[in-house]
C-alpha positions as CSV (number, residue, x, y, z in Angstrom):
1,X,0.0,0.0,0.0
2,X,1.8,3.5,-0.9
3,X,1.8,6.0,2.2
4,X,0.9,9.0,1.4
5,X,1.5,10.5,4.4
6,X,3.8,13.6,4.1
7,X,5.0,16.0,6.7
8,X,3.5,19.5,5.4
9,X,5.4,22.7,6.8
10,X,2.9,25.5,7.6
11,X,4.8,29.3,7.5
12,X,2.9,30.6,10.3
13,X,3.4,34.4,9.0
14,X,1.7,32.9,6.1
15,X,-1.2,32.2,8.4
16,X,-1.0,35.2,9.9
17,X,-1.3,37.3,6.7
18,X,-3.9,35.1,5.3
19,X,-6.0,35.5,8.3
20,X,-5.5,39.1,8.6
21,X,-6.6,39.4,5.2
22,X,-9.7,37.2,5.7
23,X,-11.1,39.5,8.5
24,X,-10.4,42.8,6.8
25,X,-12.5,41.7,3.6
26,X,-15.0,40.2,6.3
27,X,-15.2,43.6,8.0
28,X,-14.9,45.8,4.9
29,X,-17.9,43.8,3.6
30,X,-20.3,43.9,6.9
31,X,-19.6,47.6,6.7
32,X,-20.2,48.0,3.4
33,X,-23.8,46.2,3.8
34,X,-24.8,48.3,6.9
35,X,-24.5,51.6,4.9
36,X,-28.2,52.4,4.3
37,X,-28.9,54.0,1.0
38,X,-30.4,57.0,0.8
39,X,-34.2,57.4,0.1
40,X,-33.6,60.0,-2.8
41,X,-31.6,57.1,-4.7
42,X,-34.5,54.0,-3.7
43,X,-37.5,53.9,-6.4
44,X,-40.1,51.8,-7.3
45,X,-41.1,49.2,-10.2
46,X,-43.7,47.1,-10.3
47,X,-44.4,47.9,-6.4
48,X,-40.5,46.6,-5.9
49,X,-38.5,48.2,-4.7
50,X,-35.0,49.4,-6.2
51,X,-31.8,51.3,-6.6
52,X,-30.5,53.9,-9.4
53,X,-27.0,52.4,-10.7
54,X,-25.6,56.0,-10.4
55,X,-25.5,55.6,-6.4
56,X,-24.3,52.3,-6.3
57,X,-21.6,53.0,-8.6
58,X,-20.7,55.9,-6.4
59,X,-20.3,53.4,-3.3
60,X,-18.3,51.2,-5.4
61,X,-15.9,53.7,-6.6
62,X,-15.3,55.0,-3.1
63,X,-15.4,51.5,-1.3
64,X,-13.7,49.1,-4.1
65,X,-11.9,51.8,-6.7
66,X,-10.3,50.2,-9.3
67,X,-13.3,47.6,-10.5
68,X,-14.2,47.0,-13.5
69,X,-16.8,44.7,-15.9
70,X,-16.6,43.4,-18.6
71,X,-19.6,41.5,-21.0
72,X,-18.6,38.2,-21.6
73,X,-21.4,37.3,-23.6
74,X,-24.6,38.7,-24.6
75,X,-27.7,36.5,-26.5
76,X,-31.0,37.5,-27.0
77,X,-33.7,35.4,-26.5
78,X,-35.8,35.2,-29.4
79,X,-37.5,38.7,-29.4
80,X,-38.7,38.5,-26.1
81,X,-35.4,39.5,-23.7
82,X,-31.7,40.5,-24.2
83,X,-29.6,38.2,-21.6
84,X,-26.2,39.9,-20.7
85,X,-23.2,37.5,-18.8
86,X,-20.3,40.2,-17.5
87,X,-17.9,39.1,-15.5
88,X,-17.1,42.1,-12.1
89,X,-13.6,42.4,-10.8
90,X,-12.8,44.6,-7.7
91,X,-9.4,44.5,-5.5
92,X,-10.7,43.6,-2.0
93,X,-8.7,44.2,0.7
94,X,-5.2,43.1,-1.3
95,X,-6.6,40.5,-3.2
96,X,-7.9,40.7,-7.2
97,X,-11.6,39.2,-7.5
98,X,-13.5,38.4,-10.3
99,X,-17.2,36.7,-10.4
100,X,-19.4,36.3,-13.2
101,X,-23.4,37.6,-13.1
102,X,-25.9,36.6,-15.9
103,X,-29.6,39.5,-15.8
104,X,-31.7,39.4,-18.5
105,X,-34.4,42.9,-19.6
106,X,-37.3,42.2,-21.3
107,X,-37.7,43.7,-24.8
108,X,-39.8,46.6,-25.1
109,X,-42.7,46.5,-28.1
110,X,-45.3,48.7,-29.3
111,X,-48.6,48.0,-28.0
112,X,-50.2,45.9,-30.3
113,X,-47.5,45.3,-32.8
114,X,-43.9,43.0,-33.1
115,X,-42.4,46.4,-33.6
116,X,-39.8,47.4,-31.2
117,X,-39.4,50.6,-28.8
118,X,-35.9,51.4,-28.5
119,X,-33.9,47.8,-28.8
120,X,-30.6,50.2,-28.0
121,X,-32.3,51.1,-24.4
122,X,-33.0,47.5,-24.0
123,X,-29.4,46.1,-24.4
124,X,-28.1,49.1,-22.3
125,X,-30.4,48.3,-19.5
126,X,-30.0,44.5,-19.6
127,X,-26.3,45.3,-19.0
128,X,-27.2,48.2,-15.8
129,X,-29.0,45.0,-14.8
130,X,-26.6,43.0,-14.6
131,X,-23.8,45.2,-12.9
132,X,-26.6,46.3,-10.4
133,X,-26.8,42.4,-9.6
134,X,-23.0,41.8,-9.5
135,X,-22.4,45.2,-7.0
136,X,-25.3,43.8,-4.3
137,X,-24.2,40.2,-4.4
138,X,-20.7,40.3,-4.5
139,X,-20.1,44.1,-2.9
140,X,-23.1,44.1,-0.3
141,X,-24.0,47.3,-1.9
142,X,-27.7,48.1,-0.8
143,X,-28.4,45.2,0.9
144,X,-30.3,47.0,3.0
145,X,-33.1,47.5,-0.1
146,X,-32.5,44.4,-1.9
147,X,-33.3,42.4,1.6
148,X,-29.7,41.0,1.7
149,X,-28.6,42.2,5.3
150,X,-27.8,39.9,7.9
151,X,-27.4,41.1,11.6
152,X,-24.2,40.9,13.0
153,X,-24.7,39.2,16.3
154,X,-21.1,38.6,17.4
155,X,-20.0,40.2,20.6
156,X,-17.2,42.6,20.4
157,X,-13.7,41.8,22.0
158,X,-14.6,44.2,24.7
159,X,-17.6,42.1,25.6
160,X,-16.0,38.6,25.1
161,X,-13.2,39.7,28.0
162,X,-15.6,41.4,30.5
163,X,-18.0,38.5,30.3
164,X,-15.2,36.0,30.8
165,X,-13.5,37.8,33.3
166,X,-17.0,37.4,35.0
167,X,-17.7,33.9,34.2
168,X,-13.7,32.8,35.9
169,X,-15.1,34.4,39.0
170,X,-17.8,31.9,39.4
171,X,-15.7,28.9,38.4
172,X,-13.1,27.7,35.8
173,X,-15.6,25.2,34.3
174,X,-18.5,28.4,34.0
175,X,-15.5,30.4,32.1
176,X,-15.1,27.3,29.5
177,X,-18.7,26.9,29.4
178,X,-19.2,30.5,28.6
179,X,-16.3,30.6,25.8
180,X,-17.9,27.8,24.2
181,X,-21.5,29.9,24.2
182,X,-19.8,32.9,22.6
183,X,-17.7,30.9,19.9
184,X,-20.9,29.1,18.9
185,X,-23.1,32.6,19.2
186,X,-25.8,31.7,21.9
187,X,-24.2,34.4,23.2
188,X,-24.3,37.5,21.3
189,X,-25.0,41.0,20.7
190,X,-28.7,39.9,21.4
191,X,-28.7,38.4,24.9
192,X,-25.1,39.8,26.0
193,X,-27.0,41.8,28.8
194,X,-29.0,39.0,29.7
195,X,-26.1,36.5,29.9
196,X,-24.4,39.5,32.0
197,X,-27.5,39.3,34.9
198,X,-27.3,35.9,34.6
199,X,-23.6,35.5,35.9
200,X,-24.3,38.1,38.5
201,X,-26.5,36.2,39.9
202,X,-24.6,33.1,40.0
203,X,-21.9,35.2,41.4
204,X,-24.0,35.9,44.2
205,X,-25.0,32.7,44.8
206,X,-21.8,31.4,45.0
207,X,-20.5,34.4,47.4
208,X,-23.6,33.5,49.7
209,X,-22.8,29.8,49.7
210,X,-19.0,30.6,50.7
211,X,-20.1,32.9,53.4
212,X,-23.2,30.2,54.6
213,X,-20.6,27.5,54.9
214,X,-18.1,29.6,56.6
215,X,-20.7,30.6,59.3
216,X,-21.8,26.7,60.0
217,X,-18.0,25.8,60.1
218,X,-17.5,28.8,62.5
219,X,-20.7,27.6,64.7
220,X,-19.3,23.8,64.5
221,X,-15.9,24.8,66.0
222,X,-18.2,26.9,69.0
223,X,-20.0,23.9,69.9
Protein backbone atom coordinates (compact mmCIF):
# COMPACT_ATOMS: atom_id res chain seq x y z
CA UNK A 1 0.00 0.00 0.00
CA UNK A 2 1.77 3.47 -0.94
CA UNK A 3 1.78 5.98 2.23
CA UNK A 4 0.93 8.98 1.39
CA UNK A 5 1.50 10.54 4.43
CA UNK A 6 3.78 13.56 4.09
CA UNK A 7 4.97 16.03 6.73
CA UNK A 8 3.46 19.54 5.40
CA UNK A 9 5.44 22.72 6.81
CA UNK A 10 2.92 25.53 7.63
CA UNK A 11 4.75 29.25 7.51
CA UNK A 12 2.89 30.63 10.31
CA UNK A 13 3.44 34.35 8.97
CA UNK A 14 1.69 32.90 6.10
CA UNK A 15 -1.18 32.24 8.38
CA UNK A 16 -1.01 35.16 9.94
CA UNK A 17 -1.29 37.31 6.75
CA UNK A 18 -3.89 35.13 5.29
CA UNK A 19 -5.97 35.47 8.31
CA UNK A 20 -5.48 39.05 8.58
CA UNK A 21 -6.56 39.37 5.21
CA UNK A 22 -9.69 37.18 5.74
CA UNK A 23 -11.11 39.51 8.50
CA UNK A 24 -10.40 42.79 6.79
CA UNK A 25 -12.47 41.74 3.65
CA UNK A 26 -15.01 40.20 6.32
CA UNK A 27 -15.21 43.58 7.97
CA UNK A 28 -14.90 45.83 4.89
CA UNK A 29 -17.86 43.77 3.61
CA UNK A 30 -20.35 43.86 6.87
CA UNK A 31 -19.60 47.57 6.68
CA UNK A 32 -20.25 48.02 3.40
CA UNK A 33 -23.80 46.19 3.84
CA UNK A 34 -24.78 48.31 6.85
CA UNK A 35 -24.49 51.59 4.87
CA UNK A 36 -28.23 52.44 4.31
CA UNK A 37 -28.89 53.96 1.05
CA UNK A 38 -30.40 57.00 0.84
CA UNK A 39 -34.19 57.44 0.13
CA UNK A 40 -33.63 60.02 -2.80
CA UNK A 41 -31.59 57.06 -4.68
CA UNK A 42 -34.49 53.98 -3.74
CA UNK A 43 -37.51 53.90 -6.40
CA UNK A 44 -40.05 51.78 -7.28
CA UNK A 45 -41.12 49.23 -10.22
CA UNK A 46 -43.66 47.14 -10.27
CA UNK A 47 -44.37 47.85 -6.36
CA UNK A 48 -40.54 46.56 -5.86
CA UNK A 49 -38.47 48.23 -4.75
CA UNK A 50 -34.98 49.42 -6.24
CA UNK A 51 -31.83 51.32 -6.63
CA UNK A 52 -30.54 53.94 -9.44
CA UNK A 53 -27.03 52.41 -10.71
CA UNK A 54 -25.55 56.02 -10.43
CA UNK A 55 -25.52 55.65 -6.45
CA UNK A 56 -24.31 52.31 -6.32
CA UNK A 57 -21.59 52.99 -8.60
CA UNK A 58 -20.69 55.95 -6.38
CA UNK A 59 -20.34 53.37 -3.27
CA UNK A 60 -18.32 51.20 -5.40
CA UNK A 61 -15.91 53.73 -6.65
CA UNK A 62 -15.28 54.99 -3.09
CA UNK A 63 -15.44 51.49 -1.25
CA UNK A 64 -13.70 49.07 -4.06
CA UNK A 65 -11.92 51.84 -6.69
CA UNK A 66 -10.31 50.19 -9.27
CA UNK A 67 -13.29 47.57 -10.45
CA UNK A 68 -14.24 47.00 -13.46
CA UNK A 69 -16.78 44.75 -15.94
CA UNK A 70 -16.61 43.42 -18.63
CA UNK A 71 -19.58 41.52 -20.97
CA UNK A 72 -18.62 38.21 -21.63
CA UNK A 73 -21.39 37.27 -23.56
CA UNK A 74 -24.61 38.68 -24.63
CA UNK A 75 -27.68 36.48 -26.53
CA UNK A 76 -30.99 37.49 -27.05
CA UNK A 77 -33.75 35.44 -26.48
CA UNK A 78 -35.85 35.16 -29.44
CA UNK A 79 -37.51 38.74 -29.41
CA UNK A 80 -38.67 38.54 -26.05
CA UNK A 81 -35.42 39.53 -23.73
CA UNK A 82 -31.66 40.54 -24.19
CA UNK A 83 -29.63 38.16 -21.63
CA UNK A 84 -26.18 39.90 -20.70
CA UNK A 85 -23.24 37.53 -18.76
CA UNK A 86 -20.28 40.17 -17.50
CA UNK A 87 -17.86 39.14 -15.47
CA UNK A 88 -17.10 42.13 -12.11
CA UNK A 89 -13.62 42.42 -10.81
CA UNK A 90 -12.84 44.58 -7.74
CA UNK A 91 -9.38 44.51 -5.53
CA UNK A 92 -10.69 43.62 -2.01
CA UNK A 93 -8.66 44.19 0.74
CA UNK A 94 -5.16 43.11 -1.29
CA UNK A 95 -6.60 40.45 -3.23
CA UNK A 96 -7.91 40.65 -7.23
CA UNK A 97 -11.57 39.18 -7.52
CA UNK A 98 -13.54 38.36 -10.30
CA UNK A 99 -17.16 36.71 -10.38
CA UNK A 100 -19.39 36.30 -13.23
CA UNK A 101 -23.42 37.58 -13.10
CA UNK A 102 -25.93 36.59 -15.92
CA UNK A 103 -29.63 39.46 -15.76
CA UNK A 104 -31.71 39.39 -18.51
CA UNK A 105 -34.42 42.85 -19.59
CA UNK A 106 -37.32 42.19 -21.34
CA UNK A 107 -37.66 43.65 -24.75
CA UNK A 108 -39.76 46.57 -25.08
CA UNK A 109 -42.72 46.53 -28.14
CA UNK A 110 -45.35 48.74 -29.34
CA UNK A 111 -48.62 47.98 -28.05
CA UNK A 112 -50.22 45.88 -30.26
CA UNK A 113 -47.49 45.30 -32.82
CA UNK A 114 -43.90 42.98 -33.13
CA UNK A 115 -42.41 46.42 -33.61
CA UNK A 116 -39.80 47.44 -31.20
CA UNK A 117 -39.41 50.63 -28.83
CA UNK A 118 -35.94 51.37 -28.46
CA UNK A 119 -33.94 47.78 -28.84
CA UNK A 120 -30.63 50.16 -27.98
CA UNK A 121 -32.32 51.13 -24.39
CA UNK A 122 -32.99 47.46 -24.02
CA UNK A 123 -29.41 46.07 -24.41
CA UNK A 124 -28.11 49.07 -22.28
CA UNK A 125 -30.36 48.25 -19.49
CA UNK A 126 -29.98 44.55 -19.64
CA UNK A 127 -26.27 45.29 -19.01
CA UNK A 128 -27.22 48.16 -15.76
CA UNK A 129 -29.01 45.04 -14.79
CA UNK A 130 -26.57 43.00 -14.59
CA UNK A 131 -23.76 45.17 -12.86
CA UNK A 132 -26.63 46.25 -10.40
CA UNK A 133 -26.83 42.39 -9.62
CA UNK A 134 -22.97 41.82 -9.47
CA UNK A 135 -22.42 45.20 -7.00
CA UNK A 136 -25.29 43.83 -4.34
CA UNK A 137 -24.16 40.20 -4.43
CA UNK A 138 -20.65 40.30 -4.55
CA UNK A 139 -20.10 44.11 -2.86
CA UNK A 140 -23.10 44.09 -0.30
CA UNK A 141 -24.01 47.35 -1.95
CA UNK A 142 -27.67 48.06 -0.82
CA UNK A 143 -28.38 45.22 0.94
CA UNK A 144 -30.31 47.01 2.99
CA UNK A 145 -33.05 47.49 -0.12
CA UNK A 146 -32.48 44.42 -1.90
CA UNK A 147 -33.25 42.41 1.57
CA UNK A 148 -29.71 41.04 1.72
CA UNK A 149 -28.61 42.23 5.29
CA UNK A 150 -27.77 39.92 7.87
CA UNK A 151 -27.36 41.15 11.60
CA UNK A 152 -24.18 40.89 12.96
CA UNK A 153 -24.69 39.24 16.27
CA UNK A 154 -21.13 38.55 17.44
CA UNK A 155 -20.03 40.19 20.64
CA UNK A 156 -17.16 42.63 20.39
CA UNK A 157 -13.72 41.81 22.00
CA UNK A 158 -14.62 44.24 24.70
CA UNK A 159 -17.61 42.14 25.56
CA UNK A 160 -16.03 38.63 25.08
CA UNK A 161 -13.19 39.73 28.04
CA UNK A 162 -15.57 41.36 30.54
CA UNK A 163 -17.97 38.47 30.32
CA UNK A 164 -15.18 36.02 30.76
CA UNK A 165 -13.53 37.79 33.30
CA UNK A 166 -17.03 37.41 34.98
CA UNK A 167 -17.67 33.86 34.22
CA UNK A 168 -13.73 32.78 35.86
CA UNK A 169 -15.06 34.38 38.97
CA UNK A 170 -17.81 31.94 39.39
CA UNK A 171 -15.69 28.93 38.38
CA UNK A 172 -13.06 27.71 35.76
CA UNK A 173 -15.56 25.24 34.30
CA UNK A 174 -18.52 28.35 33.97
CA UNK A 175 -15.53 30.45 32.07
CA UNK A 176 -15.08 27.32 29.46
CA UNK A 177 -18.75 26.91 29.37
CA UNK A 178 -19.18 30.54 28.64
CA UNK A 179 -16.29 30.57 25.84
CA UNK A 180 -17.85 27.83 24.20
CA UNK A 181 -21.50 29.89 24.22
CA UNK A 182 -19.78 32.93 22.60
CA UNK A 183 -17.74 30.93 19.87
CA UNK A 184 -20.94 29.14 18.89
CA UNK A 185 -23.14 32.57 19.21
CA UNK A 186 -25.83 31.74 21.90
CA UNK A 187 -24.17 34.37 23.21
CA UNK A 188 -24.29 37.53 21.28
CA UNK A 189 -25.01 41.03 20.68
CA UNK A 190 -28.75 39.88 21.43
CA UNK A 191 -28.68 38.44 24.93
CA UNK A 192 -25.09 39.83 25.99
CA UNK A 193 -26.96 41.82 28.84
CA UNK A 194 -28.96 38.96 29.66
CA UNK A 195 -26.10 36.47 29.86
CA UNK A 196 -24.38 39.49 32.05
CA UNK A 197 -27.47 39.28 34.87
CA UNK A 198 -27.28 35.87 34.62
CA UNK A 199 -23.56 35.54 35.93
CA UNK A 200 -24.34 38.13 38.46
CA UNK A 201 -26.46 36.25 39.90
CA UNK A 202 -24.61 33.09 40.01
CA UNK A 203 -21.89 35.15 41.42
CA UNK A 204 -24.03 35.90 44.20
CA UNK A 205 -24.97 32.71 44.76
CA UNK A 206 -21.77 31.43 45.04
CA UNK A 207 -20.54 34.40 47.42
CA UNK A 208 -23.59 33.49 49.74
CA UNK A 209 -22.82 29.80 49.72
CA UNK A 210 -19.03 30.64 50.73
CA UNK A 211 -20.11 32.94 53.38
CA UNK A 212 -23.18 30.24 54.61
CA UNK A 213 -20.59 27.48 54.90
CA UNK A 214 -18.10 29.63 56.58
CA UNK A 215 -20.70 30.60 59.35
CA UNK A 216 -21.79 26.74 59.95
CA UNK A 217 -18.01 25.84 60.13
CA UNK A 218 -17.48 28.80 62.53
CA UNK A 219 -20.75 27.63 64.66
CA UNK A 220 -19.31 23.80 64.47
CA UNK A 221 -15.85 24.84 65.96
CA UNK A 222 -18.24 26.95 68.98
CA UNK A 223 -19.96 23.90 69.94
Amino acid sequence: MENNNKVIVVDQQILKATDAIRKAITNKHKKVSRIKTPKPFIKKKMGLDYVEFSYMRDIADTEFPGWSWTIEKTEVLGSEAFVVHGRLSWYDEGIWRKADMVAAHRIQKKRGTSEFVDIGNDIKASNTDCIKKAFNMYLNIADDVYRNQVEDLQISDEQKNEILELAKDVGNERMEQVDDLIKNQSINTANFNSSMRKLDRELVKKVEEVYDNKMESKNENNK
